[in-house]
N, C-alpha and C positions, 0 to 999 in steps of 0.2 A: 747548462753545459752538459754537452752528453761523452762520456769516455767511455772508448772500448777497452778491457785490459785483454791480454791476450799472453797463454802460457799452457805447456803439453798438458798438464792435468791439473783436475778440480775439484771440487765439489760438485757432484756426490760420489765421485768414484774412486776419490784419492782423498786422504786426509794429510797435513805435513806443513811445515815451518811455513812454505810459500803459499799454500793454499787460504794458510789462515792470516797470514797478507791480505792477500787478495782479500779476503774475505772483510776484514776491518777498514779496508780501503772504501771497498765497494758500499758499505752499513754507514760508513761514517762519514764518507763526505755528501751523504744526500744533504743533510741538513746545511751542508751550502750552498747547496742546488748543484750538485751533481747528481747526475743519472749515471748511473755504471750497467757496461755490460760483460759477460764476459766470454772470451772466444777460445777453447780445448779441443784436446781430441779424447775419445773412448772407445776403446774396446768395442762396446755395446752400446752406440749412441739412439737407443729408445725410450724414453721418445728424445726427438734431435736437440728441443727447447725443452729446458724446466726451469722450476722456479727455486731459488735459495734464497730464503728470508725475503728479503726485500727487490733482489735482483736477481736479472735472468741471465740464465747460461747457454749457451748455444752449442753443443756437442757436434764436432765434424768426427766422422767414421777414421779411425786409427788401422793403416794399411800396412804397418811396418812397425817392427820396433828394435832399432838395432845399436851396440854401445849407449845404451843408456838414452836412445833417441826417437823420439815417436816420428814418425813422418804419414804424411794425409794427402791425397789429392786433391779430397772434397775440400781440405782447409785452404785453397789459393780463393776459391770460388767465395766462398761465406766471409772470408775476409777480408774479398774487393769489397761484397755487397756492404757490411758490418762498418768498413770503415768509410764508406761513402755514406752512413749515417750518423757519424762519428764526428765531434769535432775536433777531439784528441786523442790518439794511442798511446798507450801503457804498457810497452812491453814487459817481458818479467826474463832475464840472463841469466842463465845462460842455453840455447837448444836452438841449434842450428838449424832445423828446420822453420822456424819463425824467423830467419836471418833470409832465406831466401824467401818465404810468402814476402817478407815487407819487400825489398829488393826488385822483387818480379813485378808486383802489382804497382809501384810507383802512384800510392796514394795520392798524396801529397800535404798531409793532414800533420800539424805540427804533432811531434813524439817525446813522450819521455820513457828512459829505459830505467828500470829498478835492476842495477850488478847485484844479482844474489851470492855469487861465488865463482873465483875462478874455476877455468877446468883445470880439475887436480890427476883426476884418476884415468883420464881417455889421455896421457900426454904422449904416448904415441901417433895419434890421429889429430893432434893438436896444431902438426906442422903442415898436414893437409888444411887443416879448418880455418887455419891461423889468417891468411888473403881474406876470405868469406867473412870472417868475425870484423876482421881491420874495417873490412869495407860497411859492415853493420854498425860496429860503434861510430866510425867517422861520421855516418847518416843520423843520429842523433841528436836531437836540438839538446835534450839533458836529460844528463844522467845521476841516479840519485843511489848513492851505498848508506847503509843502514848505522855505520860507525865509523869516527875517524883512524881507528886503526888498522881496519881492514883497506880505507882511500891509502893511506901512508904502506902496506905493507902490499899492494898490488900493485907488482909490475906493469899489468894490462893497465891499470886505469892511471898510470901515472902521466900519459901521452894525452886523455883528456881533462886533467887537471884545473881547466878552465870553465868548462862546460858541466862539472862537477859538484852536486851538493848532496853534505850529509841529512840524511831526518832520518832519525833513530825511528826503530819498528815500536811498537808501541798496542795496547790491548786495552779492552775497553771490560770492567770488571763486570759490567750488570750484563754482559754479553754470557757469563758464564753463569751457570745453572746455580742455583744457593746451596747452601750445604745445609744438611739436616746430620741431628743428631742420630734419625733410623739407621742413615745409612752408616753413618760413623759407627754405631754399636755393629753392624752386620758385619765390618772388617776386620773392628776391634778382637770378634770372636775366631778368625780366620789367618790374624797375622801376630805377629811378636807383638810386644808391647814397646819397643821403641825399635823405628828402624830406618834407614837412609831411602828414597827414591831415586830410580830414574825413569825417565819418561822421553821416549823416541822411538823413532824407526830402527828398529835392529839391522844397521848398517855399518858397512867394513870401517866407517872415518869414526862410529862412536866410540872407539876407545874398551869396547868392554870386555876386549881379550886384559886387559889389563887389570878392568877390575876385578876380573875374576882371579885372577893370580893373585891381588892384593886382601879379596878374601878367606884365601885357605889359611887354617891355622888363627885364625881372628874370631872373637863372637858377636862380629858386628853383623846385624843380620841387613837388607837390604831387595825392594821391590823393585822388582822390572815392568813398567809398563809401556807395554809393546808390541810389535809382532817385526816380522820383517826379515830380507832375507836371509841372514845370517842365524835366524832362532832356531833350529835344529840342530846347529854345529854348537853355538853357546852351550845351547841346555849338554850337549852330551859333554863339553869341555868340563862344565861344573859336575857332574857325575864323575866325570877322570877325578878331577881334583877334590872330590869327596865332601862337597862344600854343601851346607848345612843352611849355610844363610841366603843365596841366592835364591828367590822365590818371583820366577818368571809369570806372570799374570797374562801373559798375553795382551792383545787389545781391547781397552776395555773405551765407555761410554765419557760423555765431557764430564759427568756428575761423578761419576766413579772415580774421574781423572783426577778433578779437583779434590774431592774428598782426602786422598791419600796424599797427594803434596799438603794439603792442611793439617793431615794427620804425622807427616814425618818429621824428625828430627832434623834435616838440610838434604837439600838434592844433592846427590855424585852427577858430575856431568863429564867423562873423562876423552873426551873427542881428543883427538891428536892430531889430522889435520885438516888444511883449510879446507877442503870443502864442509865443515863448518864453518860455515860464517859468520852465524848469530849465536844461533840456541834459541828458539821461541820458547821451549821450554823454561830454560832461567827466565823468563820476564812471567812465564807461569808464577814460580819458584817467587820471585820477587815481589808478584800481586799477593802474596798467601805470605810474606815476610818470615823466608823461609831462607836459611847461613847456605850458599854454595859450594863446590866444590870443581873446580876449572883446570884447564891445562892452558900454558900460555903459545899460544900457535898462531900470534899475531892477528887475530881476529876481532870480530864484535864478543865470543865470549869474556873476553874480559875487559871489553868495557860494560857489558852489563854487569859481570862480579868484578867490583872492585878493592883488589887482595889486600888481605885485612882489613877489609873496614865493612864487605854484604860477603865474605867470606876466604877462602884460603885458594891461593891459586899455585900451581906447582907443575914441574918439567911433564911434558907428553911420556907417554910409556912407562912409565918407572913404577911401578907395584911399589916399590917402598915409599918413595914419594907419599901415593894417594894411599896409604895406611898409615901414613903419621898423619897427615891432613885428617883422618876417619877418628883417628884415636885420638885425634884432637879434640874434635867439636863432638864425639861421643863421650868423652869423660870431662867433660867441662861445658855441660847444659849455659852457663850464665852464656858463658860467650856466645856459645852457640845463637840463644836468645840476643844480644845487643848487634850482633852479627843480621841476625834476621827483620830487624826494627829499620835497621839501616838500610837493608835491602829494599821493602816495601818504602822507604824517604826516597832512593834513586828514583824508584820505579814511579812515582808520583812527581817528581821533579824533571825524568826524561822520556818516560818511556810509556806513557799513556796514548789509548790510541785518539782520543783529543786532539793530541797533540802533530803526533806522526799526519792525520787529515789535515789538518789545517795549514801545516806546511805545506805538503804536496798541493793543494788547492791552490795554494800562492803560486806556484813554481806552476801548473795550470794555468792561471792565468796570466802571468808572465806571460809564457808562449803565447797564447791566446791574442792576446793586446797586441805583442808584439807583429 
């Protein structure tokens, strides 16, 4: 079975919640006899094909990039050809410009769409887009959201309801690098001796205006692993607020990544709205059985943390909120610990990427047969 997925960016040029999707999708369902391909745009698409672990990626030339949207010309052309070798499409939701390539070229190759998230932040251009999308999702044989609360708490996807399946996102642990003790002592010498991570794209929806206000006046100290556009403004926000504990790391490597969520106390994950959808990160957090910290904004975050039992979940925005939550699972290690035991049980019971393949493969060939 050959599938194309097709989404604005990838590996190797983007790293991010849906890339490394794609990416466990494309690894993991070979061994059912999938062949995965995958179809983006780049900046700098030199050379046009390369190779990511097992599967190839196809770079069309990025002519535009506007509200948050890449658009291509070269991309109508590569993905007549791509899906004329294709025997099923994988789109990845939301980016309007992949709403008109499928539309234009009238493949005719059964589809499935992955909703990563509504659109939250473009809801001005939303009423413009809104015909175009309608007519994208109606074109869909099926459509697959990552958690049941994010199906039950979108408006958009409440109209395809029938055409609709949940398969939780899911991660495949030997996929990540091993931890060594070298590296753990190189950190250990460089950071506090106990302290909270987070780990994301330094973006307007993660919440860390908040965090930051939650830790002035606290000794709870806390790593940032990240970059992104918002890290210039944070960093000097935390300078305003004369904070002690915020210790931005920048972007760092999968091994480094890992290292420090094994090293921490519980991830803070304080997104506030939906355009969080998931958190790939918590299913990090959760593979390393490690207590979270959530906001409930109707999403997959908190069905991967489930409050009170893989950690504490509390109201969007509220600095006091996520400082009782902090001072919680900071002076009460046990919990913290029966918290984090729990976490890695979910995460082995939902959210392996085992699992996440083997569905989609079904729902594959479903269409397929059908």
């Amino acid at each position: 079975m050959r599938v194309l997925h097709f989404f604005k960016t990838y590996l190797p040029d983007t790293t991010g919640g849906i890339e490394q999707v794609i990416y466990q999708l494309c690894e993991g369902t070979r061994e059912q006899g999938v062949e995965s391909k995958v179809l983006t745009l780049s900046p700098n698409p030199r050379p046009a094909t390369v190779q990511v672990a097992r599967h190839q990626v196809v770079r069309a030339r990025q002519d535009l990039y506007v509200a948050s949207t890449g658009f291509s010309a070269q991309a109508f052309g590569l993905f007549r050809q791509l899906a004329s070798e294709a025997d099923l499409i994988h789109f990845h939701f939301p980016w309007p410009a992949m709403d008109l390539v499928h539309l234009c070229t009238r493949h005719g190759k059964p589809t499935v769409l992955s909703y990563h998230s509504d659109i939250v932040k473009q809801r001005g251009l939303l009423a413009l887009y809104r015909p175009l999308m309608s007519r994208f999702l109606d074109s869909m044989d099926r459509i697959i959201v990552a958690s049941p609360n994010y199906q039950q708490t979108s408006s958009t996807l409440r109209r395809y309801e029938a055409k609709t399946r949940v398969v939780p996102f899911g991660l495949d642990p030997s996929s990540y690098p091993p931890l060594t003790s070298e590296l753990a002592d190189r950190w250990r010498h460089r950071l506090p001796e106990r302290f909270f991570v987070f780990v994301g794209v330094l973006r307007y929806y993660k919440g860390l205006d908040t965090l930051l206000e939650a830790l002035a006046g606290t000794p709870y100290q806390v790593v940032i692993v990240g970059s992104g556009p918002e890290e210039d403004r944070l960093k000097a926000k935390a300078v305003r607020l004369g904070l002690q504990g915020a210790h931005f790391l920048g972007w760092l490597d999968d091994a480094d990544k890992a290292c420090l969520i094994d090293m921490s106390l519980g991830m803070v994950f304080p997104s506030h709205l939906r355009s969080e959808a998931f958190g790939i990160s918590l299913l990090e957090a959760s593979m390393y059985g490690k207590p979270m910290i959530t906001c409930e904004i109707g999403t997959g975050t908190t069905y991967v943390n489930e409050g009170n039992r893989t950690g504490l979940v509390i109201p969007p925005d509220d600095p006091k909120a996520l400082r009782a939550a902090m001072h919680q699972l900071w002076e009460q290690p046990a919990l913290a610990h029966r918290m984090g035991v729990a976490a890695r049980q979910r995460f082995e019971t939902l959210f392996t990427a085992e699992r996440m393949c083997r569905e989609t493969v079904s729902i594959y060939r479903e269409l397929i047969a059908g």
